[in-house]
C-alpha positions as a Markdown table, in Angstrom:
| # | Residue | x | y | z |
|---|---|---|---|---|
| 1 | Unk | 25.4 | -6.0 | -1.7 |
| 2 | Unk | 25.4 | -8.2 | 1.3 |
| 3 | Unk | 22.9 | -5.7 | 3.0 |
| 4 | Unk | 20.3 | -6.0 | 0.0 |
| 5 | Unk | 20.6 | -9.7 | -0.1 |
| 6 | Unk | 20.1 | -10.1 | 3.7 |
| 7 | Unk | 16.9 | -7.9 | 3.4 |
| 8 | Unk | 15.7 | -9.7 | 0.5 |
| 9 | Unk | 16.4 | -12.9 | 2.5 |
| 10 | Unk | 14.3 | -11.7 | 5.2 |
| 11 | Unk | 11.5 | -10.5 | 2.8 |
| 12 | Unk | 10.7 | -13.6 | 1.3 |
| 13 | Unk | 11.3 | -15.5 | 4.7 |
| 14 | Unk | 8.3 | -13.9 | 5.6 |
| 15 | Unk | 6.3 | -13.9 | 2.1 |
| 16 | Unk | 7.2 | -16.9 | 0.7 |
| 17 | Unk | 7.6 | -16.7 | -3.1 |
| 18 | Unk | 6.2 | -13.9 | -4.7 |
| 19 | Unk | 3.1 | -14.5 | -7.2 |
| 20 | Unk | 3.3 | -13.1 | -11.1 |
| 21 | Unk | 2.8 | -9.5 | -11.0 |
| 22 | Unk | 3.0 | -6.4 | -10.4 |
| 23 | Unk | 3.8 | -3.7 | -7.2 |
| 24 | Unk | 0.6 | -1.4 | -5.9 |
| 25 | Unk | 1.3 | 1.8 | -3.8 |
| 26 | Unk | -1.2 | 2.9 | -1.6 |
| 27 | Unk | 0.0 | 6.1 | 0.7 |
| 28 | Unk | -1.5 | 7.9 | 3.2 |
| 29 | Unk | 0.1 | 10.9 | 1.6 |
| 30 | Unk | 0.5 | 11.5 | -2.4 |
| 31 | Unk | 3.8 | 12.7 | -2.3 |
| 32 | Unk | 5.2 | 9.2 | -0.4 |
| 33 | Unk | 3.1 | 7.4 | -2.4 |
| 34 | Unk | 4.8 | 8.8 | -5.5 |
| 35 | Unk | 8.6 | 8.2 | -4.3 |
| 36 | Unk | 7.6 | 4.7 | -3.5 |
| 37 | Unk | 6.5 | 4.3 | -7.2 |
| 38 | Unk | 9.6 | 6.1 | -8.5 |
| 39 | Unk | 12.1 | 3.9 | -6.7 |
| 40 | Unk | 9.7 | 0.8 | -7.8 |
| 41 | Unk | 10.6 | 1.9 | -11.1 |
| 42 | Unk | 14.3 | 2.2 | -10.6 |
| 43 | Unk | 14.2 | -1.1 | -9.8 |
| 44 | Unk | 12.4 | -1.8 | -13.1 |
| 45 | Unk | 9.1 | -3.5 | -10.8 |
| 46 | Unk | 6.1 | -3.1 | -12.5 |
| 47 | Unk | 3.2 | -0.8 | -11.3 |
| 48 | Unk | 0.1 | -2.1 | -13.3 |
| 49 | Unk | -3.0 | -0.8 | -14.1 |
| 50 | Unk | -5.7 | -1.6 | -11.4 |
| 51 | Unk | -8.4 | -4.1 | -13.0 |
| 52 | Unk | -12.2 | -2.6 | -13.5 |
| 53 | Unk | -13.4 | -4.4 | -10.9 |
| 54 | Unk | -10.6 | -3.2 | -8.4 |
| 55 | Unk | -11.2 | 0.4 | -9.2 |
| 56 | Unk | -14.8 | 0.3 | -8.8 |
| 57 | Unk | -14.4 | -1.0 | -5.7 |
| 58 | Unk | -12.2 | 1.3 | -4.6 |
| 59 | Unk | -14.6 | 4.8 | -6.1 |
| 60 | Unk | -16.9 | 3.0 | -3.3 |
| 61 | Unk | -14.9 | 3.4 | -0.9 |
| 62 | Unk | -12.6 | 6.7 | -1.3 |
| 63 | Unk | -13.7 | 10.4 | -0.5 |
| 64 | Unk | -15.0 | 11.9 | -4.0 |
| 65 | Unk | -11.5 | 14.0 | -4.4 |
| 66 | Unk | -9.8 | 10.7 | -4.2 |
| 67 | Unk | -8.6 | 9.2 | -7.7 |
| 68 | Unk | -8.2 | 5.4 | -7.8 |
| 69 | Unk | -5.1 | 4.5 | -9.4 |
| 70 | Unk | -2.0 | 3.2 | -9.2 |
| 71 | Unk | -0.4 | 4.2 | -6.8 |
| 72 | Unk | -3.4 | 5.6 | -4.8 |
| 73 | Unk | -3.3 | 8.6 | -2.3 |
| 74 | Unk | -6.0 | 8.4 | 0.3 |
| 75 | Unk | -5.6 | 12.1 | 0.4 |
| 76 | Unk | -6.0 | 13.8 | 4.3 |
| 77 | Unk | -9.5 | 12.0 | 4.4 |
| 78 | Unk | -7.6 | 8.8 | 6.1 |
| 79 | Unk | -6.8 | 11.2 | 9.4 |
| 80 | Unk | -10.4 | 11.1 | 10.1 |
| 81 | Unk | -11.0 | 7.5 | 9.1 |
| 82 | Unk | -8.0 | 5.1 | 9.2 |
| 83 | Unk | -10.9 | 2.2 | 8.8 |
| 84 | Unk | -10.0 | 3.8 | 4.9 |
| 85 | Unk | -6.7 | 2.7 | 4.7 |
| 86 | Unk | -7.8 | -1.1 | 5.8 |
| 87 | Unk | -10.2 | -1.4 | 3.2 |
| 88 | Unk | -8.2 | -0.2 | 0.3 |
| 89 | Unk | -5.5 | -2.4 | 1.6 |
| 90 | Unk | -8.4 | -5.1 | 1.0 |
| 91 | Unk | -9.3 | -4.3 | -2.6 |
| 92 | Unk | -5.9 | -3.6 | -4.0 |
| 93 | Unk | -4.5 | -6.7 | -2.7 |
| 94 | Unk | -7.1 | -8.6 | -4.3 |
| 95 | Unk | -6.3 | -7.3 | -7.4 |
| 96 | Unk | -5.2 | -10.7 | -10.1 |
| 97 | Unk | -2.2 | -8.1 | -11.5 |
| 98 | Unk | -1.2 | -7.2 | -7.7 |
| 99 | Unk | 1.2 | -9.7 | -6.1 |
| 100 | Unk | 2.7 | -6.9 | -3.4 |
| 101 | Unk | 0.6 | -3.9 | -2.2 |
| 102 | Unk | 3.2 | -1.5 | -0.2 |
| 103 | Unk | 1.7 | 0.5 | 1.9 |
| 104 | Unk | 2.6 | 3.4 | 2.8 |
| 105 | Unk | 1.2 | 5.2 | 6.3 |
| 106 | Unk | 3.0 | 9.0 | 6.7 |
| 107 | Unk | 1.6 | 9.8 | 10.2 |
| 108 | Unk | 3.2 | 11.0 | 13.4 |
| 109 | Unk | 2.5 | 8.5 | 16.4 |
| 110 | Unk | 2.9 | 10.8 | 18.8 |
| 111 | Unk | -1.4 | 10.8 | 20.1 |
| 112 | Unk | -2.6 | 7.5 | 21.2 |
| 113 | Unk | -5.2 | 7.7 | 18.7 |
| 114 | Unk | -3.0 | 7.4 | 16.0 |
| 115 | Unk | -1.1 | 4.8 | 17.6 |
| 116 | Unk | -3.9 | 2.4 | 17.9 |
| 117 | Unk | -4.6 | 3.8 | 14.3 |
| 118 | Unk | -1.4 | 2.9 | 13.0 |
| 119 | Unk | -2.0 | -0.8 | 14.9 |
| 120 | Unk | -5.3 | -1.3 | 13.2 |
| 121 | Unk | -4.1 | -0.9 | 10.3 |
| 122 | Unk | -0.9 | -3.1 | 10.3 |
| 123 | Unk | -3.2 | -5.7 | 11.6 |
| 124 | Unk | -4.8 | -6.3 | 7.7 |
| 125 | Unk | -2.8 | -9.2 | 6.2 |
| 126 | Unk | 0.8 | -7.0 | 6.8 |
| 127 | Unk | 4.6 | -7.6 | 6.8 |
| 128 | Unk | 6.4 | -5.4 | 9.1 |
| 129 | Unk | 10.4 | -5.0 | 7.4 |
């Protein structure tokens, strides 16, 4: 559609062309995380498996309920520590089979403490659609 190619337009107008790979999901709640990778799969993108190196870095960094995969929920431990979300962000996107890490941040802005939250963590290497 003319809508979906004017998006897409705008995507790459900010990315440039993509690198070989794959999509990562990293949500700030399981079940958004999830829908993102279902409609990744709809559109037949690939969701590949983190490398070793990735997902160690990542069990450093996540609360011990936390599984590191693809796509990774940050469980309710990234209310209390947003710093979280930023330095997933870091390790996923680092990833060699990762060329786009959507993120996904399911929080209501209405507190200013979330709001500077949600700023911090848009700050790490983002595109705002």
């Amino acid at each position: 559609s003319i809508e979906e190619l004017v998006f897409t337009a705008a995507l790459l107008e900010k990315t440039g062309v993509l690198a070989e790979g794959g999509v990562a999901v990293l949500s700030s709640s399981g079940g958004m995380g999830e829908l993102a990778a279902d409609y990744a799969q709809l559109e037949t993108l690939r969701l590949p498996a983190l490398s070793n190196e990735t997902l160690s870095a990542l069990r450093e960094i996540l609360p011990p309920m936390a599984t590191p995969a693809n796509p990774l929920d940050l469980t309710g431990a990234v209310v209390n520590d947003w710093a979280l979300f930023t330095r997933c962000m870091d390790a996923m996107q680092r990833d060699p089979a990762v060329s786009v890490l959507v993120c996904v941040a399911a929080v209501c802005l209405a507190a200013p403490s979330v709001r500077a939250n949600a700023r911090l963590v848009t700050g790490v290497g983002a595109v705002p659609l």
